[in-house]
N, C-alpha and C positions, 0 to 999 in steps of 0.2 A: 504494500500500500504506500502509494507518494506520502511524503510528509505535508502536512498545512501548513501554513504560517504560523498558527500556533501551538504546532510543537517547535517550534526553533525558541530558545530563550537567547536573544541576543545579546542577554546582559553576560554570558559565559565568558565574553571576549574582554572581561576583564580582568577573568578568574588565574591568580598567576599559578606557576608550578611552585609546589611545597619546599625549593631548596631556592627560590626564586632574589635575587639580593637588590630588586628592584626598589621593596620598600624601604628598606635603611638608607640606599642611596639618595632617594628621593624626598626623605626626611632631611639629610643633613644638605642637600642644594637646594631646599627652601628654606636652611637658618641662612647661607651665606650667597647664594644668588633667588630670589622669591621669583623675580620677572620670570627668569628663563625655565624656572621649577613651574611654573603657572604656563609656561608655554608648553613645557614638556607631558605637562598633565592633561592640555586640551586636546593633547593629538588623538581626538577617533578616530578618524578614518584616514590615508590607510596606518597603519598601527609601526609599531617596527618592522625593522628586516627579516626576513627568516633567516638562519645559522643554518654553519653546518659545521661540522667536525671536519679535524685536521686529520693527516695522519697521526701526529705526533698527540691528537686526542685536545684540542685547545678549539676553540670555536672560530669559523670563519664567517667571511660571506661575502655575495658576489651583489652586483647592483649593475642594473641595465643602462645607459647612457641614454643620450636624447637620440643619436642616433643610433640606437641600436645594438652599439655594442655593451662587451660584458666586461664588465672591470673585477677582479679579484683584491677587496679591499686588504687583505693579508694572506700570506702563503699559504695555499693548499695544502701545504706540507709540515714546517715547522714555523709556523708566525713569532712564536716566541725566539727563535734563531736570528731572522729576517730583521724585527725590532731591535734586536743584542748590536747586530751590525750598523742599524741607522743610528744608534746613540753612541756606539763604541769609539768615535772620536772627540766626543763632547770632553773636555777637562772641568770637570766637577770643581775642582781648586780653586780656578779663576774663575767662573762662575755665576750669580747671583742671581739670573732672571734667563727663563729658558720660552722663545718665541716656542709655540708647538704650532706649528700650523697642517694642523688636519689630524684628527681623533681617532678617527677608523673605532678599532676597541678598545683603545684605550694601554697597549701593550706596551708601546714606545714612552710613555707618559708614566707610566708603573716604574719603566727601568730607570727611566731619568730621577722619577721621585725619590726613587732607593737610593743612588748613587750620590745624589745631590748634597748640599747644606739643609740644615735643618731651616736655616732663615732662609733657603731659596725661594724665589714663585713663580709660577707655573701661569704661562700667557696663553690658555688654547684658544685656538682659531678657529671656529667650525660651524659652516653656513646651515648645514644638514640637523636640522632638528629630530627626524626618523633616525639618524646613525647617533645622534650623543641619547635619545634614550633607549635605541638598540643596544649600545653599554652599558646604560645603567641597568637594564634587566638581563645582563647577558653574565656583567663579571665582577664583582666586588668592586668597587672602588669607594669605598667606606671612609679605609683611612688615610684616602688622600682628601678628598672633600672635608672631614672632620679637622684635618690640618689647616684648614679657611687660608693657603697657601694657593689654590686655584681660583685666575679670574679667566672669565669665559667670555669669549667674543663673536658673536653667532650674527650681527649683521654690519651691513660698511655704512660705517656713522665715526665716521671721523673725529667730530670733537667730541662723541663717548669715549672713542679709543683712547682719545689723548688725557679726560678726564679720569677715567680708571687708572690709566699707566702712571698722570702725576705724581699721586702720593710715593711713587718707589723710585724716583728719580736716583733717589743715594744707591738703592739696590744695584736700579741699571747701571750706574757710573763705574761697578766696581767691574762688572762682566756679564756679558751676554751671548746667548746661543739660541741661534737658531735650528731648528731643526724640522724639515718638510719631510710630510709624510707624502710619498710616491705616491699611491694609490688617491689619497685624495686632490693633490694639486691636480690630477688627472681630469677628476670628477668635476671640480669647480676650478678653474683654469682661472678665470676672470675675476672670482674673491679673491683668489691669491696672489696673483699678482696687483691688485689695488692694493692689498692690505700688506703687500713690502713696499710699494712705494710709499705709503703713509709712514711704516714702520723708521724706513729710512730717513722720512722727514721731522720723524718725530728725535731719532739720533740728533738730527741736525740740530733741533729745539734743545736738546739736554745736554749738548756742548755745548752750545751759546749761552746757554746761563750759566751752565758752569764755571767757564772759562771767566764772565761777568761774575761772579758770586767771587769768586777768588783773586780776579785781579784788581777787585773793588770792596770788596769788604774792606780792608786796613781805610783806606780814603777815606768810603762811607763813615766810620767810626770817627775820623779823627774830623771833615768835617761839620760834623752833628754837634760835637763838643764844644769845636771854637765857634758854633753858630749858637750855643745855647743861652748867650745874655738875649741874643732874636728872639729866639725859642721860648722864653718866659713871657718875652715883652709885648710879644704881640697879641691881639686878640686870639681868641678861639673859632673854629669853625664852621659850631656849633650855630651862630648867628646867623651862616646862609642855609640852613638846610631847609630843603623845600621853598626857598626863597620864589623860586618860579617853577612853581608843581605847575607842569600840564603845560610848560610855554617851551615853546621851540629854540634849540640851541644849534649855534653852528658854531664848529669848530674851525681855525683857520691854522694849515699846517703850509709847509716851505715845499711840497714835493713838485715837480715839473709842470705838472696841469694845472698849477694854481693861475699860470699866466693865461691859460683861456677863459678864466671866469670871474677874475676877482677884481673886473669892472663893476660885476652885480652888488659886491657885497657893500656897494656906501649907498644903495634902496635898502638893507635892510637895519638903516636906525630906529629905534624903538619898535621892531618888530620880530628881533631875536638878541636872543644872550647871546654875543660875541667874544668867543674864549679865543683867543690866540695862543700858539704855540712862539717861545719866546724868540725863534729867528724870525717871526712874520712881525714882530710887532712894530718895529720901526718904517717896516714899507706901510701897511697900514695904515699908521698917522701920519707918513708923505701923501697918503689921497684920502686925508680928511677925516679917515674913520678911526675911530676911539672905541675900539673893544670894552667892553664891559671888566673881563681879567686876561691877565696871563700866567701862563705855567712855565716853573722852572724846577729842574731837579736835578741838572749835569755836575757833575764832579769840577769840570776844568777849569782855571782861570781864563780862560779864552774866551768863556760864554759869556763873562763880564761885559765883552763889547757888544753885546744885544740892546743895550741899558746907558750906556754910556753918554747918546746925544738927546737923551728922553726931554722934554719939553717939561720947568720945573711944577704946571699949576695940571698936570695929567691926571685926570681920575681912576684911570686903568688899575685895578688893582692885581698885585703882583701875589698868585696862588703858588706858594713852595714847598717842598719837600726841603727839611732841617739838612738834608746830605749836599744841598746844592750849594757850590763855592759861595763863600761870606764875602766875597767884592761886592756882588750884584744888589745886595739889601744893605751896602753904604751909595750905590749907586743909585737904585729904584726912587724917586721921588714921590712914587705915589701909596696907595697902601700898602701896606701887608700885611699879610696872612703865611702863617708857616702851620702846616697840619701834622695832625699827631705823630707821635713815632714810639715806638717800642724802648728804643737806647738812648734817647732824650727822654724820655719819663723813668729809667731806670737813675741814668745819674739825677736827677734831680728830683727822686723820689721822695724825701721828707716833704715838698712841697705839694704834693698829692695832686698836679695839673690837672689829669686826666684828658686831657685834647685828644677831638676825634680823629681819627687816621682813615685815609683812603686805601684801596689798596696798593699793594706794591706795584707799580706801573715799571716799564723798563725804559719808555720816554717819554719826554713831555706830551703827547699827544695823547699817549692810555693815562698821564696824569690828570689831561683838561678832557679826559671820558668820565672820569671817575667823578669829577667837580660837577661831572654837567648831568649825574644821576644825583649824585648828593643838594644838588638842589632843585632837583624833582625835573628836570625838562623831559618831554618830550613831545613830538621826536628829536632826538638828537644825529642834528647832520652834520656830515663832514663836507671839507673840500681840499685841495692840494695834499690829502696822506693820498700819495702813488705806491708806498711801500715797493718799488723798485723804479727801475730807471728807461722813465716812458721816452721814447723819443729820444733816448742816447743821451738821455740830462739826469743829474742826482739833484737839484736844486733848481726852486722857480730863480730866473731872474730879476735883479734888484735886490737880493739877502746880501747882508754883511759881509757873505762868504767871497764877493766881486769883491767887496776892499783889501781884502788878504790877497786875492790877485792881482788886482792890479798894475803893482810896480812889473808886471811879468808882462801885460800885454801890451802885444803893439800889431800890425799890419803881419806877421807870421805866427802870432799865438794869439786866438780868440779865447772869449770866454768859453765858447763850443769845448775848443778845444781843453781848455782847463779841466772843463766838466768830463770829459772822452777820457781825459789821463786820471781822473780821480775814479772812473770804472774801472780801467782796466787795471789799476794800483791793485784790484780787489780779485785779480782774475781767479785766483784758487779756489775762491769761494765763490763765485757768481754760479746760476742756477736759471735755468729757465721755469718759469709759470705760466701760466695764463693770465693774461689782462682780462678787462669786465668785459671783453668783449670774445673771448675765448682764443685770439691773439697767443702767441708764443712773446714774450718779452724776459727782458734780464732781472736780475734780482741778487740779492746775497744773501750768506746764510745768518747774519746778525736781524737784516729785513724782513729773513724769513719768518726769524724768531717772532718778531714782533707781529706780522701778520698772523702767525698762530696765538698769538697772545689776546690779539683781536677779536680772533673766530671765536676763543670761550669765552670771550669776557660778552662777543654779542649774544651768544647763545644762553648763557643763564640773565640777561641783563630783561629787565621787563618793559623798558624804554624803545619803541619802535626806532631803527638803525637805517637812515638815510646814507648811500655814499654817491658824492656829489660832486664827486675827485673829475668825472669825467677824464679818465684814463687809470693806467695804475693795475695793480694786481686785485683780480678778482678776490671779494671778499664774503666766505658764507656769512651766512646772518645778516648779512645788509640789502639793501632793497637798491638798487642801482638808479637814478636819475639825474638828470640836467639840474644843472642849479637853477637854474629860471624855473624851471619846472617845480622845484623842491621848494622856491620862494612863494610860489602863485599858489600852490597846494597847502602850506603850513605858516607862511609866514604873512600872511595878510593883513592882519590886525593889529593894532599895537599893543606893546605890552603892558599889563600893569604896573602903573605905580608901585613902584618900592624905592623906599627910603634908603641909602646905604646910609648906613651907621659903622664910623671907622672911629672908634676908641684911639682915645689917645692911648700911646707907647708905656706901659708902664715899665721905665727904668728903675720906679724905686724897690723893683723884686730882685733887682742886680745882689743885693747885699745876701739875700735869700739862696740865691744861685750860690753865690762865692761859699758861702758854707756846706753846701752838699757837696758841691765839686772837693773843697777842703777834705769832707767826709769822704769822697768816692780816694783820695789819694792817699787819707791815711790808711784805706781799705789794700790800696795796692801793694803798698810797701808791707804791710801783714803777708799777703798773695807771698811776694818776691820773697822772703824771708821765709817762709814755709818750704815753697819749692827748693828753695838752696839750700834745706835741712834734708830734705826728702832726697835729693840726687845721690849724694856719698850712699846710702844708707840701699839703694835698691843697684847701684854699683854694686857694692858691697853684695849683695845678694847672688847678683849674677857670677860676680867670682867664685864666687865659693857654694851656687847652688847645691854640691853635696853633703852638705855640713848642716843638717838639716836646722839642728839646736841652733845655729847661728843665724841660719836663714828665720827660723821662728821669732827670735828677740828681735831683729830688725823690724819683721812685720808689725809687731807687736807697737814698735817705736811708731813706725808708720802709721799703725792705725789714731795713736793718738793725735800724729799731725793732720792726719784727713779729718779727724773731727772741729779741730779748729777752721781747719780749710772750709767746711760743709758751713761751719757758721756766717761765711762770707760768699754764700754761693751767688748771692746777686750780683754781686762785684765780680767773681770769676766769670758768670755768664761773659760777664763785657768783655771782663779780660781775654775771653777767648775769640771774641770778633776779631781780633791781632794774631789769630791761629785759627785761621780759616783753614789753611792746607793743609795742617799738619792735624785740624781735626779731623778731615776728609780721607784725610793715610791712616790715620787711626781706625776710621770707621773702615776701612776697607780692610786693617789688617785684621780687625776682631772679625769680619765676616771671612777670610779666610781660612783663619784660625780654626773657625767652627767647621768650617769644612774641610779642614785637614783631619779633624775629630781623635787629636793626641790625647791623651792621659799622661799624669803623673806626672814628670820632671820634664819630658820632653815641651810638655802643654805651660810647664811653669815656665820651663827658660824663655818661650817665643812669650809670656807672657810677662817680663821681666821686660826684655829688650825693647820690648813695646810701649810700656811704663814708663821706660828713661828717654825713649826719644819724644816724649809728650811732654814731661816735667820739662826736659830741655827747650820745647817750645815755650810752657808757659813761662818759664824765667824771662826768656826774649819778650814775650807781650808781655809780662807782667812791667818788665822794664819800659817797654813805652809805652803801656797807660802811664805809667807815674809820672814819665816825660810830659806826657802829655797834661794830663790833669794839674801840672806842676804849672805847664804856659795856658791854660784855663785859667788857673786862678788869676796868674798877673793881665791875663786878657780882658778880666772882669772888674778889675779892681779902673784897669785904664777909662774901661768902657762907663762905670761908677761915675769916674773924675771928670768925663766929657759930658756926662747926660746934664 
C-alpha cells in the first residue's frame, strides 16, 4: 500500500543520531557567535551534506558544482593525512593568528588548534553555511568553540571583517598564517579571492598604525605635557555638544578636487557649520569665508605655519587634540578648544578635569568628523578628502605647501611638477583603488589607512555621510554627490542662532597644574629608583639561575619592590608611553613564550631575560618623564609669570 501524506512525520528530519555532537557544538556557537548559530539553526531545507567514510574510516564528502562537476571536499582516503600536510609548514612559534580560509570539516582547523599557542585565534573563512553545520553534526569541535579563540567569517562585509579583526591587532602584529583549504577555494573561487584582497589591505591598515603608534607615541607624550598649562586653561567641550543637532556640516579638506568646487563654499554662510581642516584654512579667509572651526592635531613644528598670517579679530575657533605642536595655540588668535585626552587627565589628575574626548582620529579630517557628530550635525558632508592622488596632484592649489616650494620654481619646475615628485617620493607604497567613479587611481598605504579608518567610522556613525570631494577614492558608507547638488538638497536654510560662548583662558589653574606635574615627577624619580634596585637583583638571577635558594631570596626582594612599584601604577602607565616598542617586544615575547610551552628552568631563564630587557627600558623612560616633567614645571611657572 502507497504511503499518504500522513504517515510521513516530517518533523523526523530533525531527529539527530544518538552519538550525534551537533548539540554541544551548537550550544557553545550560540555563547560566542549567536548571529551565525541562529543562521545555522534556520537551515531546513536543504539540510547538511551527506558523509561518507574514508578509507582510513574518518568522514568525507563530495559536493556538486554549478557546473556540474564533483569536488571531493577531503580525501577519499586518509583526510586526516591530507590536512597533516596542508598545516605541516605552518611555524606555531611565530605565530598568533591563523587566516583559515575554507572549513571543509573542520580537520585542518583541529591540527592547527593543537599545534598552536594557547593565546592563538583562529580566523575561519566560510561562505557555505550547509558545510560549517555539516561539521558541526559530523565531528566534535566542542573544545575549540569552548576556547571562544574562533571568529567566523561567513559573508564579504568588509568593514565587519575589519571590525572583528581590530580588537587582535597586537595578536596579528606578532605573526600570521595563512592557510587555504584546496577543496574549498575551488568551491567559492570568488569569496576567496575578495576576502585576500581585503585581508591584504587590512595588513596594510595594521602597519600603518603601527608603525604611527610607535614612531609617535614618545612625541605624543611629550607634546600633551608641554601643552598642559593649554590643557587646563581652556574651556571644555562639553559647551558645543549638540550645539547644531540636525544642521548640516561640511567639512573642508586640502585634497586635489577641492579646486573644482570651493567656488560654492562662500553661498554656504549661515547655512552650514564650516569645519576646516587646518591646511584649508588660510585659503579660505583669502575668498572671504570664515569657517565656523578648525582642526588641528599634527605632531610637527611645520604645521605652525597654517596659523601664522591669521587675521588678529578671527572668530574661527581653533578645535585640538593636546598632542598637537604648542607653537600653533601661541599663534591661533582666535578661540580655543583642546579636547579631552587620557595622559592629560592622568598627569593632572588631582585636578579631577574630566574633559570630553573625541575619538582617536589619525588626521585632522576624522578629527573635524568626530566634532561634526559631537555637535549633533547632520548630514555631514565632505569636500576636497581625495584620500589619494586625483589627477596626479597630492594637494588643492593655493595650501601653504606652494610656499615651501616656491624658492624651487621657475619656467623648468612647476608646481605640477613639485606635486608629481612628492608621489613618486612614495612609490613603495603607492597602490591602486578605485575612484567614486570606479576609475583605477593612485593612493598610498598611510591614505589607505585612513580611508579605512573612514569606512568604520561611516558605518557605525548614525549621521547620514555626504562625499562631495567630486573625485578621490571611493568611499563605503558615503553617498557620493556634487557639491551644488549637496548644497541645494541640505543646505538651504539658514542656521540657527547660537551664541558662541568663549570663556575667558583660565590661567589662574596654572599654579594647580605646576603641583600635579611636581607630583607626577616626584612619582618618577620613585619609578627610576625602583627599576635600578630591580636590575642587579634579576641579573643576578639569570646568572646563577641554578642556585635555586638564591634565585628565591632575590624574588622575594623583588616582590617587595613591585609592591611599591604597583603603588605608583598610574604614573608607570605614563611612564611606559616612552616604551612603546619595547612594550610591543614584550608583548610579543610572552606570546611566544607561551607557544614555545617550556617548563621549569628552561620557561624561567626566557622569563628572566625578558624581565631585564623591560626594566632596562623602563629606566630609559622613567629617565625622560622626569626630564620631562622636570621642563613642565619650569614651562609652567614661565607661562604663570606671562598670564
Amino acid at each position: 500500500m502507497a504511503a499518504t501524506t500522513l504517515d510521513i512525520d516530517s518533523s523526523e528530519r530533525f531527529i539527530l543520531p544518538a552519538d550525534s555532537p551537533y548539540l554541544a557544538n551548537i550550544s557553545l556557537l550560540w555563547q560566542s557567535d549567536p548571529k551565525l548559530a541562529e543562521l545555522i539553526e534556520s537551515l531546513d531545507s536543504p539540510g547538511p551534506y551527506t558523509t561518507q567514510e574514508s578509507r582510513a574510516k574518518w568522514p568525507t564528502l563530495s559536493v556538486t558544482t554549478a557546473d556540474g562537476r564533483t569536488v571531493f571536499v577531503h580525501s577519499r582516503y586518509q583526510p586526516i593525512e591530507e590536512s597533516r600536510r596542508l598545516v605541516e609548514t605552518v611555524d606555531a612559534q611565530q605565530t598568533m593568528a591563523y587566516y583559515v580560509l575554507g572549513l571543509g570539516l573542520g580537520y585542518h582547523l583541529e591540527l592547527l588548534f593543537d599545534q598552536g599557542s594557547e593565546e592563538a585565534i583562529f580566523c575561519v573563512f566560510e561562505p557555505d553555511l550547509r558545510m560549517i553545520r555539516t561539521a558541526l553534526e559530523t565531528r566534535d569541535l566542542s573544545r575549540l568553540l569552548a576556547s571562544n579563540r574562533i571568529l567566523w567569517f561567513h559573508t564579504l562585509d568588509k568593514a565587519e571583517m575589519f571590525q572583528q579583526l581590530m580588537p587582535h591587532t597586537a595578536l596579528i602584529s606578532v605573526g600570521v598564517a595563512t592557510i587555504k583549504h584546496p577543496a574549498s577555494q575551488t568551491l567559492h573561487e570568488s569569496f576567496f579571492g575578495q576576502t585576500e584582497i581585503w585581508l591584504d589591505e587590512f595588513a596594510a591598515f595594521v602597519r600603518t598604525n603601527m608603525n604611527t603608534l610607535l614612531g609617535n607615541s614618545t612625541q605624543t607624550a611629550q607634546n600633551i605635557a608641554r601643552n598642559i598649562g593649554w590643557y587646563a586653561a581652556t574651556p571644555s567641550l562639553n559647551r558645543l555638544r549638540d550645539k547644531y543637532r540636525n544642521q548640516p556640516a561640511v567639512i573642508v579638506s586640502a585634497g586635489p578636487s577641492l579646486r573644482k568646487n570651493k567656488h560654492l563654499l562662500a553661498g554656504l554662510k549661515n547655512k552650514a557649520v564650516l569645519i576646516a581642516v587646518q591646511t584649508t584654512l588660510q585659503p579660505l579667509l583669502e575668498m572671504g569665508i570664515e569657517p565656523h572651526f578648525v582642526t588641528s592635531l599634527d605632531y610637527h613644528e611645520i604645521c605652525s605655519r597654517f596659523f601664522e598670517k591669521l587675521p588678529p579679530n578671527i572668530r574661527t575657533e581653533l578645535i585640538a587634540e593636546p598632542k598637537a605642536t604648542c607653537k600653533i595655540f601661541d599663534l591661533a588668535p582666535g578661540p580655543v578648544t583642546l579636547v579631552g585626552n587620557d595622559f592629560a587627565e592622568g598627569l593632572l589628575r588631582e585636578m579631577n578635569l574630566a574633559k570630553p574626548a573625541l575619538p582617536s582620529g589619525a588626521t585632522v579630517a576624522h578629527l573635524a568628523f568626530y566634532l561634526a557628530e559631537f555637535i549633533g550635525c547632520d548630514p555631514i558632508i565632505f569636500v576636497g578628502q581625495d584620500l589619494g592622488f586625483s589627477d596626479g596632484l597630492c594637494y588643492t592649489p593655493g595650501t601653504s605647501y606652494e610656499d615651501v616650494w616656491r624658492p624651487e620654481l621657475s619656467r623648468f619646475c612647476s608646481v605640477e611638477m613639485k606635486q608629481w615628485e612628492q608621489i613618486i617620493r612614495d612609490r613603495p607604497i603607492l597602490r591602486q583603488i578605485p575612484d567614486q567613479d570606479g576609475r583605477p587611481m593612485y593612493t598610498e598605504e598611510r591614505l589607505f589607512a585612513y580611508l579605512h579608518q573612514f569606512e568604520r567610522d561611516f558605518a557605525r556613525s548614525r549621521a547620514r555621510i555626504i562625499d562631495a570631494t567630486e573625485g578621490g577614492a571611493r568611499k563605503r558608507g558615503a553617498r557620493s554627490m556634487t557639491l551644488a547638488e549637496a548644497i541645494q538638497t541640505f543646505c538651504s536654510s539658514p542656521l540657527p542662532s547660537a551664541e558662541f560662548d568663549s570663556p575667558a583662558l583660565q590661567w589662574n589653574l596654572l599654579e594647580q597644574c605646576r603641583q600635579s606635574i611636581s607630583q607626577r615627577l616626584k612619582e618618577s624619580k620613585e619609578i627610576l629608583a625602583i627599576s635600578q634596585d630591580t636590575l642587579p637583583l634579576l641579573e643576578e638571577i639569570r646568572d646563577n639561575i641554578e642556585d635555586q635558594p638564591r634565585v628565591n631570596r632575590n624574588i622575594a626582594r623583588i616582590d617587595q619592590l613591585r609592591a611599591r612599584m604597583d603603588s605608583l601604577g598610574r604614573t608607570y602607565e605614563q611612564v611606559a608611553q616612552f616604551t612603546q616598542e619595547s612594550e610591543l617586544e614584550k608583548f610579543k615575547q610572552d606570546r611566544k613564550l607561551a607557544a614555545l610551552r617550556l617548563t621549569g628552568m628552561d620557561k624561567q631563564k626566557h622569563q628572566v631575560q625578558r624581565d631585564i630587557d623591560n626594566v632596562r627600558a623602563v629606566i630609559a623612560a622613567a629617565g625622560s618623564f622626569r626630564d620631562l616633567m622636570s621642563e613642565v614645571c619650569d614651562r609652567l611657572k614661565q607661562q604663570k609669570e606671562a598670564a
